[in-house]
C-alpha positions in Angstrom: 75.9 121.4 32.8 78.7 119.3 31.4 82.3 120.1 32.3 82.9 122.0 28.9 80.6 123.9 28.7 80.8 125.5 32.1 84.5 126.7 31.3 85.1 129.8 29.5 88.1 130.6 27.1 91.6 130.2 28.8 92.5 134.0 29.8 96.0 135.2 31.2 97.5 138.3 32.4 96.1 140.3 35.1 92.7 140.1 36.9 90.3 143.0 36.5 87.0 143.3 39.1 84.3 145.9 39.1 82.8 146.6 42.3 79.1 148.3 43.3 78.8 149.9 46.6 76.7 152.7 48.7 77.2 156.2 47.0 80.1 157.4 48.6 81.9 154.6 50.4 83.8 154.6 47.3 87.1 155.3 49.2 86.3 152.7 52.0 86.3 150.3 49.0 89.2 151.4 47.4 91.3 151.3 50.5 90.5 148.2 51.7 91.5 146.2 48.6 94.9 148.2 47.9 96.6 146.4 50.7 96.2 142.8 48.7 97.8 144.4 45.4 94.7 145.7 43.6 95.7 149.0 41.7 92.1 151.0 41.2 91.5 152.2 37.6 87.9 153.4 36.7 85.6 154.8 39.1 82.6 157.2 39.6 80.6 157.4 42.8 79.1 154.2 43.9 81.3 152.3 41.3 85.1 150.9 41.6 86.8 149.0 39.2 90.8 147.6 40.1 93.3 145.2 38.3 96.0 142.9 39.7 98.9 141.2 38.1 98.3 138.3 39.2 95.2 135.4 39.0 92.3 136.6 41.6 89.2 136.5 42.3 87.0 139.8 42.5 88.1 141.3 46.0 85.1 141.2 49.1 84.9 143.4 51.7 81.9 145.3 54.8 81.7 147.9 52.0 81.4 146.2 48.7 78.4 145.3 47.6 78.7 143.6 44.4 82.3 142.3 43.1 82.5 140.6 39.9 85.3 139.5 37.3 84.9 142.1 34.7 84.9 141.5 30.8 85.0 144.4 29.3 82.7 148.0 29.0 80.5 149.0 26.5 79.7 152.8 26.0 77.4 154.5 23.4 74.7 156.1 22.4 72.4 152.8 20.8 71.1 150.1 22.4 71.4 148.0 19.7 74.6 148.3 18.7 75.4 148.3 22.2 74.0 144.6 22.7 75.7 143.5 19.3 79.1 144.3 20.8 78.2 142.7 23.8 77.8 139.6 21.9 80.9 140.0 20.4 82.6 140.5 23.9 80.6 137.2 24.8 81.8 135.6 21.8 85.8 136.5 22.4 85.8 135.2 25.6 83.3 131.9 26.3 83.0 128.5 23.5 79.6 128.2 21.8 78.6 125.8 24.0 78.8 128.1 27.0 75.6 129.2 28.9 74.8 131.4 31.7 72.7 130.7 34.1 71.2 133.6 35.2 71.6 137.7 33.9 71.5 140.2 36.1 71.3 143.5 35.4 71.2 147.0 37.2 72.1 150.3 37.9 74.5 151.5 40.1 73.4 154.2 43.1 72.9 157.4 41.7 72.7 159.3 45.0 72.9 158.6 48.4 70.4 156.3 50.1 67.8 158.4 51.3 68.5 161.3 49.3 65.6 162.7 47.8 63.5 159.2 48.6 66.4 157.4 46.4 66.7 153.6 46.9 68.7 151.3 45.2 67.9 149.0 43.0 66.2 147.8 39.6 64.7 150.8 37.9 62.1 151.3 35.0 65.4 152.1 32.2 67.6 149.3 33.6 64.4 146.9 33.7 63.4 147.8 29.8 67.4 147.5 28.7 67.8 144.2 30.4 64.2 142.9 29.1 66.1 144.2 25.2 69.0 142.4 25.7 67.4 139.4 27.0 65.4 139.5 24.2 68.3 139.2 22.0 71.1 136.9 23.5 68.8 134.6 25.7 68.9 131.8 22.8 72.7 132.0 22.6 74.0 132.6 25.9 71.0 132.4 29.1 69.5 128.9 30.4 67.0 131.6 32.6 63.8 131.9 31.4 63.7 135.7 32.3 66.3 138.3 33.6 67.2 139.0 37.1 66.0 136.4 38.5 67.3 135.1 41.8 70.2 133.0 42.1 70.7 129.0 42.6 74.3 128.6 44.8 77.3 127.3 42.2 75.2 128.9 39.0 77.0 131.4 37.0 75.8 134.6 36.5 76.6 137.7 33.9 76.7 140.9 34.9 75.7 144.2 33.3 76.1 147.6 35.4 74.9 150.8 34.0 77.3 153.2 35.2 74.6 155.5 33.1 72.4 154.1 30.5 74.6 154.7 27.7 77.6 153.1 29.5 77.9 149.3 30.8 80.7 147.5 32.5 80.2 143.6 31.8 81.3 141.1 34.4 80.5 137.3 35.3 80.4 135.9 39.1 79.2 132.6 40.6 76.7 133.0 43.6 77.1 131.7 47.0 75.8 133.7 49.1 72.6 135.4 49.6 73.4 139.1 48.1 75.8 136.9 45.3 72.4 135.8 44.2 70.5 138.7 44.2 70.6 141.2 41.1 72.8 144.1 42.5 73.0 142.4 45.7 69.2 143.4 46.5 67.2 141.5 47.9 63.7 141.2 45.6 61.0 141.8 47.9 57.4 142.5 46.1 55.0 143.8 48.4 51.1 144.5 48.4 51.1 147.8 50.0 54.0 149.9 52.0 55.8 148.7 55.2 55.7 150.7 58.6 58.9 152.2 57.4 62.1 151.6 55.3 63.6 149.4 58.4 61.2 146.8 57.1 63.7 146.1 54.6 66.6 146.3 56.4 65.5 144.0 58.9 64.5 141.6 56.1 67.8 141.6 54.4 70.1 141.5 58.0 68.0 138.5 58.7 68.5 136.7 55.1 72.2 137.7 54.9 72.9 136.4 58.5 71.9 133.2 58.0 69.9 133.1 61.7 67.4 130.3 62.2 64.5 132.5 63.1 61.6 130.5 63.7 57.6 130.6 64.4 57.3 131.6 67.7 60.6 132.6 68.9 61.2 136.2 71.1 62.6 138.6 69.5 64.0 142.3 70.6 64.2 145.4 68.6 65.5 148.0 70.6 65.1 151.7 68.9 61.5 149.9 67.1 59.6 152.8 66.4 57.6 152.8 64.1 58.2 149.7 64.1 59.2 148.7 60.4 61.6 145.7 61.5 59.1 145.0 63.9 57.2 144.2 60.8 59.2 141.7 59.3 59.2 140.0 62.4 56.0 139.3 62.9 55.2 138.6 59.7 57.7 135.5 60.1 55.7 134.4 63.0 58.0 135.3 65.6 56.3 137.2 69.2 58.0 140.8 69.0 58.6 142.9 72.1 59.3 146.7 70.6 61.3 148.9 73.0 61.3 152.9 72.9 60.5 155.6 74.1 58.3 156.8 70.9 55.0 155.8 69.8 54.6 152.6 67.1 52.0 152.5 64.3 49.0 151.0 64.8 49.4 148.0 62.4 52.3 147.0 64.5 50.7 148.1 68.4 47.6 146.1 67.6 49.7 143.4 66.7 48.4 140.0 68.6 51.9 139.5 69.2 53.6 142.0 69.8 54.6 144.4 73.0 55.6 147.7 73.4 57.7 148.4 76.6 57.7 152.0 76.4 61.3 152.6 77.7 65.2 152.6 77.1 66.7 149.4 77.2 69.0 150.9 79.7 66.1 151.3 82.4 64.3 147.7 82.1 65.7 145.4 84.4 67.5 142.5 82.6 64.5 139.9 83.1 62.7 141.8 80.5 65.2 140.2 78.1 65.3 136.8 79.6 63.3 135.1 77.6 64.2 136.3 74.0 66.6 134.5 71.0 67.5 137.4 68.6 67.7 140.9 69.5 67.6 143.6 66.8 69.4 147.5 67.9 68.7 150.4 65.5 69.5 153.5 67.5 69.6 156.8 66.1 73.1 156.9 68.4 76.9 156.7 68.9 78.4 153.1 68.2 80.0 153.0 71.3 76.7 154.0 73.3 74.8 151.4 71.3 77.6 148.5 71.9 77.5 149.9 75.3 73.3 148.8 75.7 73.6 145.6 74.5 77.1 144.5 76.4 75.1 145.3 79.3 71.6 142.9 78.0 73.6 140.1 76.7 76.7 139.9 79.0 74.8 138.9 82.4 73.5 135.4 83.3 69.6 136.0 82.2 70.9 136.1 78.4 69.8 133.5 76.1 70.2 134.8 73.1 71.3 133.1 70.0 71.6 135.7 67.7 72.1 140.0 67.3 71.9 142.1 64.4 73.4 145.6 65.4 73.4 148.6 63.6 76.0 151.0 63.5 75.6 154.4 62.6 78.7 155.8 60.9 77.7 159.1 60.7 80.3 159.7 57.6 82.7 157.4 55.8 85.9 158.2 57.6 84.5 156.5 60.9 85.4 153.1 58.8 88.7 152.8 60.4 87.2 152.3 63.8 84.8 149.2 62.9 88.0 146.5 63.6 87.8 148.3 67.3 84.6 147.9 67.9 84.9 144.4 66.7 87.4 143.5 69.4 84.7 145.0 72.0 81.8 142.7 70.2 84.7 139.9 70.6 85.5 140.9 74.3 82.0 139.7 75.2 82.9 135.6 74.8 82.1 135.6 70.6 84.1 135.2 67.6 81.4 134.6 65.1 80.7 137.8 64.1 79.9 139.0 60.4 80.0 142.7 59.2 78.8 144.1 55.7 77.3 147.3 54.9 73.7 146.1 53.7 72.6 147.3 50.7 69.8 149.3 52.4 71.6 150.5 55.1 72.6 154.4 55.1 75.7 155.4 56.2 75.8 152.9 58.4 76.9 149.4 59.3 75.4 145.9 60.4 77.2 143.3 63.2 75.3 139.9 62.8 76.6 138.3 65.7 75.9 134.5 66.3 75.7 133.8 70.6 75.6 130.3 69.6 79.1 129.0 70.1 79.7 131.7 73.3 82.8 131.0 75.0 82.5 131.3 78.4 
């Protein structure tokens, strides 16, 4: 891509975002970008669109999913005409010789996750609109050779969010990270028959999004594992798996060849049990503080050699969001500073700590 044509129309006056997140963390989203001088303007649940007066880029934050410079919205009641004004809105705004690399396109929440068995994600009406309006722009303005396809790092991507399917915001981002390149910040994951359980695809997503070097035969820790859907993922990446709870696991994990069951609470296993392990996985169905509590108590004693935790934090509603930065500080008290937090876009109300032990002070 030459330098031209990766540069759209000069704009100026104020910046304008639109911003995807969990249905109802809305005001989690909202207040964390107010204090940097974003005013909010349209919103519905799961969607949040703000403007600043001066130049910036789309605000970030544990609770915000997507963020994107926004173009523009289109509402109506035809799909056609609908994709013609987009192209117009394309046309005001980017040269001729300006391509996207990739379009992504989908829906934002309609319910809570886990709400009458809803998950988020590309649906059958976003999947036929953006296969229409593929169909009709891709010569003019995509290099892809399909929509929502996964991301390259540095490649520019346009955005199309149905707030309902007569009704689309428009906005452009670059990717960089791993959600930045997935449509809707979801990681694409096709499988041949169901996992365990939806932790399967929590796991797979922490692990991605942390960046951790998981690798064939490494330990690994879930405690809270049954039925043992993240225990899944694990083994499927070729790590050995030791599954601690209480409850019973599903056979297609038990009968794994490598994988253990202590049934237990970590609190009752002496710390050797944890001695040889890298990454430890928490999903307990309790209190932050209780579950920050277990895993001070594996990883902050001289048998721990772990390089890397992904702890998840139930929230229990949205108004427990203030007291994340304090149990930061506690995750911090324990000799890190590396620590990453981000609402994952399967998580519930809930959120996840990816903690790298790597660079521990002492």
């Amino acid at each position: 891509m030459n330098k031209k044509d990766s540069q759209a129309k000069p704009s100026s006056g104020p910046s304008f975002a639109m911003m995807c997140c969990a249905f109802g963390a809305e005001k989690a989203v909202k207040e964390s970008i107010l204090s940097e001088g974003w005013r909010l303007a349209f919103s519905r649940p799961g969607f949040v669109t703000a403007k600043h007066d001066g130049d910036r880029k789309p605000p970030k934050g544990i609770f915000i999913r997507t963020s994107a410079t926004s173009l523009g919205q289109v509402k109506g009641t035809d799909a056609a005409s609908h994709i013609e004004t987009l192209r117009s809105l394309l046309e005001e705004r980017f040269p001729a010789e300006f391509r996207f690399d990739q379009f992504h396109l989908w829906p934002k929440d309609r319910a809570p996750i886990g709400r009458f068995d809803f998950e988020p994600g590309i649906d059958e009406v976003s999947r036929a609109i953006a296969e229409e309006i593929y169909a009709k722009l891709a010569e003019d303005w995509f290099r892809s050779d399909a929509p929502n396809r996964v991301a390259q790092p540095g490649e520019k991507i346009l955005d199309v969010v149905l707030v309902d399917p007569s009704h689309w915001f428009i906005g452009t981002h670059e990717a960089e990270t791993w959600p930045t390149r997935w449509p809707g910040a979801i990681q694409p994951i096709d499988l041949a028959e169901e996992p365990v359980s939806r932790a399967y695809y929590k796991a797979a997503e922490a692990i991605q999004w942390s960046g951790f070097d998981l690798q064939r035969g490494d330990v690994a820790i879930e405690i809270g594992s049954a039925p043992g859907g993240a225990c899944g993922r694990l083994l499927e990446l070729g790590l050995k798996v030791i599954g601690i709870d209480p409850a019973n696991m599903d056979p297609r994990v038990a009968e794994h060849p490598n994988f253990q069951h202590l049934v237990a609470r970590a609190d009752d296993l002496p710390r050797r049990a944890f001695r040889d392990a890298k990454w430890l996985l928490v999903d307990s169905s309790v209190t932050p503080n209780q579950t920050l509590a277990t895993v001070a108590n594996v990883v902050c004693n001289r048998n721990s050699n772990f390089r890397g935790l992904l702890i998840t934090l139930k929230l229990g509603d949205y108004e427990a969001a203030d007291r994340i930065e304090a149990w930061r500080r506690k995750v911090e008290s324990w000799g890190v500073s590396d620590i990453q937090i981000r609402q994952l876009a399967r998580n519930r109300c809930e959120v996840c700590f990816a903690v790298s032990l790597s660079a521990r002070r002492s």
